[in-house]
N, C-alpha and C positions, 0 to 999 in steps of 0.2 A: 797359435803357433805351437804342434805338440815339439818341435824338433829343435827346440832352442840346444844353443852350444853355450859350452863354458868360455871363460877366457885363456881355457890353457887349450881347449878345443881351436880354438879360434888362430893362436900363437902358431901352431902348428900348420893348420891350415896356410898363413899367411908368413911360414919359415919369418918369423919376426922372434928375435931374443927377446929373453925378460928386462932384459937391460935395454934394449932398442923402445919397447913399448913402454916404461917406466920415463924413458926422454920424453916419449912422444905423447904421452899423456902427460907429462909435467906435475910427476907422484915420486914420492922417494923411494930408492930400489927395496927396501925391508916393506914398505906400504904393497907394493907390487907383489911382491911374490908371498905373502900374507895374502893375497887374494885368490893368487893361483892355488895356492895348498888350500883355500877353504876356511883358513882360521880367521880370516878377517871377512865381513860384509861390506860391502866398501857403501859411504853415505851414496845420496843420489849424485850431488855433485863431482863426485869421483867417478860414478859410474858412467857420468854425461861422458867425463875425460877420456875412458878408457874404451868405452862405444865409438867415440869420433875418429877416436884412431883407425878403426876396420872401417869406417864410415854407414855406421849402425846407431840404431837408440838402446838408451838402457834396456829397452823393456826386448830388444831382441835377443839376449844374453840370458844364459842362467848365471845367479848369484849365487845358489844358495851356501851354508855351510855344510862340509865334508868332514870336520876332523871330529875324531871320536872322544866319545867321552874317559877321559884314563885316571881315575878315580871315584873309589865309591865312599859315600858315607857312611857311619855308621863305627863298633869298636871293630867288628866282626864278631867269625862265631866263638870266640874264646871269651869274647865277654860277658862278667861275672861269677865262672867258673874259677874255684881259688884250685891254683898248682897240686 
């Protein structure tokens, strides 16, 4: 399947709130929408939850993460240079 949808794909699709599918999946609203933005990977068991609702398997859904990296390591470039 190259045309997998997201779950915020999917929300749209089937005008369902983030609140509506967080009921219907029996997930806590912050767990929910941590999924939709990407910052969370949700285990398989959750993912069963949130497939059954569309009446879909996990593995019809894309997961992956989206949220960007916002922080780099390191001092930067002033480090070791004295004032």
């Amino acid at each position: 399947m190259d045309n997998l949808k997201t779950v915020e794909e999917l929300c749209a699709e089937n005008q369902l709130s983030h609140e509506l599918l967080a009921e219907k999946a029996n997930l806590e609203f912050k767990r929910v929408l941590a999924i939709l933005e990407g910052r969370w990977t949700p285990s398989p068991a959750e993912r069963d939850q949130v497939a059954a609702v569309f009446g879909l398997t996990r593995d019809d859904i894309a997961w992956g993460h989206k949220a960007p990296v916002a922080h780099l390591y390191g001092h930067g470039p002033q480090f070791g240079r004295t004032p």
